[in-house]
C-alpha positions in Angstrom: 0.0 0.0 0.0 1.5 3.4 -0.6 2.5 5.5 1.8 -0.5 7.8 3.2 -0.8 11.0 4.4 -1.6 9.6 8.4 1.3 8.4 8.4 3.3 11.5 8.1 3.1 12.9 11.5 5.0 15.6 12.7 6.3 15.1 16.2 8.4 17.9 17.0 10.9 19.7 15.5 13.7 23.0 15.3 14.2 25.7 13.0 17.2 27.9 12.6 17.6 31.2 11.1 21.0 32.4 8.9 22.2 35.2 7.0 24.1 34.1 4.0 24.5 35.4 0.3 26.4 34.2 -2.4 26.5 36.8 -5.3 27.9 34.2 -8.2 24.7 32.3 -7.8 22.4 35.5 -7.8 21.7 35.3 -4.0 21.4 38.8 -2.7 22.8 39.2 1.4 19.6 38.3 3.6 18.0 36.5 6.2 16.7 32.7 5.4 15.4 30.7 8.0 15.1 26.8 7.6 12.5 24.4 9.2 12.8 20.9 10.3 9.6 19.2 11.5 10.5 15.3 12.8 7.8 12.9 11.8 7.2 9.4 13.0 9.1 6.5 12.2 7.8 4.8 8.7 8.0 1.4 8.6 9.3 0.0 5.1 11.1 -3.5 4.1 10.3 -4.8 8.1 12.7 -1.6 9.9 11.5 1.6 11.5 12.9 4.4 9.5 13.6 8.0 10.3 11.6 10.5 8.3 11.0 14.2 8.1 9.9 17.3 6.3 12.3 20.1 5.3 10.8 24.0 4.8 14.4 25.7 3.6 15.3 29.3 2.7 11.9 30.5 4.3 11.7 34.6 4.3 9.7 35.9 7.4 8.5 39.3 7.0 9.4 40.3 10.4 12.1 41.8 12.2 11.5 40.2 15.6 10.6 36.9 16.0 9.0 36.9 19.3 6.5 39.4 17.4 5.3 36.7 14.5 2.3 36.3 14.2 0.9 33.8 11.7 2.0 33.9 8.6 1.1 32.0 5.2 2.6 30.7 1.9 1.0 34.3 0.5 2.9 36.6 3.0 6.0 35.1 2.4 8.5 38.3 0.9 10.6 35.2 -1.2 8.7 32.3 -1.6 9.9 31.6 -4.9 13.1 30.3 -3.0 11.1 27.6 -1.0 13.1 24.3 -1.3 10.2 21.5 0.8 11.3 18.0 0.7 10.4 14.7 2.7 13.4 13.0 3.8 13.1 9.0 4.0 16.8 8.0 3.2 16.9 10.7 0.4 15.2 13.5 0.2 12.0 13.8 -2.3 11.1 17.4 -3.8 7.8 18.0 -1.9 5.2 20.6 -4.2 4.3 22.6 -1.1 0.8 24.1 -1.1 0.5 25.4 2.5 2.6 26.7 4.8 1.9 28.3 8.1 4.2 29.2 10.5 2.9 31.4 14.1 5.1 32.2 17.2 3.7 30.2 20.0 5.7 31.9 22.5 8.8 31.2 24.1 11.2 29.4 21.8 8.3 27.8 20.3 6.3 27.9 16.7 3.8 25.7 15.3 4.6 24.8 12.0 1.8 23.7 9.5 2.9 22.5 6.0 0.9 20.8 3.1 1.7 19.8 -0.2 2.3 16.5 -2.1 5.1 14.5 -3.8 6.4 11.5 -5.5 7.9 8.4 -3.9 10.2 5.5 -6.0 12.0 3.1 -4.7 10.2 2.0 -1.8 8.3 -0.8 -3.1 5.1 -1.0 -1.6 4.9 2.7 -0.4 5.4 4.3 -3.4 3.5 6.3 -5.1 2.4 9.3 -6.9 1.0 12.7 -5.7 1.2 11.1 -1.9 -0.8 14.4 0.0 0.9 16.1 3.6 -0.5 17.6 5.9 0.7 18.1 9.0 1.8 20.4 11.8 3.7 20.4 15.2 5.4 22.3 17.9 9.6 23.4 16.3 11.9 24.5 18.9 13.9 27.7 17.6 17.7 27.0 18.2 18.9 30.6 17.0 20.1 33.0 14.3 23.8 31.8 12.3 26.3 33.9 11.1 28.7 32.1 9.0 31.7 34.3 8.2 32.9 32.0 4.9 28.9 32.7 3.9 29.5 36.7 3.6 31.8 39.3 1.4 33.5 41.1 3.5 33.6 38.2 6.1 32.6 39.8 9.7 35.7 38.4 11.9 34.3 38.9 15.5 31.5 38.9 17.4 30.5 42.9 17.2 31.3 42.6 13.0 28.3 39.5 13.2 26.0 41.5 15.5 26.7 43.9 12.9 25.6 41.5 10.1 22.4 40.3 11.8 21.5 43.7 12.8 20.4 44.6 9.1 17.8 41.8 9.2 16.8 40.9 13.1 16.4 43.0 16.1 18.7 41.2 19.1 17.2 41.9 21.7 15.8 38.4 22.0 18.9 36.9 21.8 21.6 35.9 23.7 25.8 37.4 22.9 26.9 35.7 20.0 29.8 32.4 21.0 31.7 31.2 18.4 31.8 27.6 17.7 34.7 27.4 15.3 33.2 28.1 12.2 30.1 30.2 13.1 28.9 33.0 15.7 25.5 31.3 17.5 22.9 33.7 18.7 20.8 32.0 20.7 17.1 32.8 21.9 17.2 34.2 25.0 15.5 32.1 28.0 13.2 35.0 28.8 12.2 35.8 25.4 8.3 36.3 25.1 
């Protein structure tokens, strides 16, 4: 039997949010956040395997994320850049048809995404046009600043502040830390 929507059941999630531009591809500076909603295990050839639904290069119109309220496919500044897949082993190209996305508060939104796509390879689940729709609770983990990702590269914390500035407010946030290859801002506790 092919796969069915009921069985693709978000059960949590994160989503991150990263400045980046790459001007020999087209992609002007800006502020792309990226959604990962976990859904339950599908069962296929007798094992329990790890799926999920990936939302990337998302553009929120809003400078503060604490202040979101919800927002649709339609009030999305950039959703021409929408990349939506289901992951089960490899990713499949999902053809989104909703997305809704509303600070619950806290480090907390509810994601709700819909669409369809194809699935090959899986013997019995396959199949074509297999419908989503889901939503669940995603945990924001913070805003990235990559300094490889940017021209001229911000080389401390103040020049990444700097660099997130243009697109989020910080107050919400927590000082940037360095990880090696990337400043992390991350919510702050108290954030509304």
């Amino acid at each position: 039997m092919a796969l069915r929507s009921k069985d693709i059941r978000c059960v949590g999630g994160e989503c991150y949010a990263h400045v980046f531009e790459n001007p020999r591809a087209g992609v002007k500076r800006g502020l792309f956040w990226n959604f990962i909603l976990e859904c339950a295990p599908i069962t296929w050839d007798g094992e329990q395997w790890e799926s999920s639904l990936l939302c990337d290069w998302v553009t929120l119109p809003t400078r503060n994320w604490t202040a979101l309220g919800k927002v649709g496919l339609g009030d999305l500044p950039q959703r021409e850049l929408l990349e939506t897949s289901f992951y089960l082993s490899a990713h499949h190209d999902v053809k989104l048809s909703r997305l809704e996305i509303a600070h619950e508060g806290g480090g907390m939104f509810r994601v709700h995404l819909g669409g369809d796509f194809d699935l090959e390879g899986y013997d019995d689940l396959d199949g074509a046009a297999i419908p989503i729709d889901t939503s669940g609770p995603v945990r924001f983990k913070g805003l990235i600043v990559v300094p490889d990702n940017l021209f001229p590269k911000p080389s401390d914390a103040a020049g990444a502040a700097a660099v997130a500035r243009e697109f989020l407010d910080l107050e919400n946030f927590a000082e940037p830390a360095w990880d090696g290859s990337r400043f992390l801002f991350e919510p702050r506790p108290d954030a509304a």
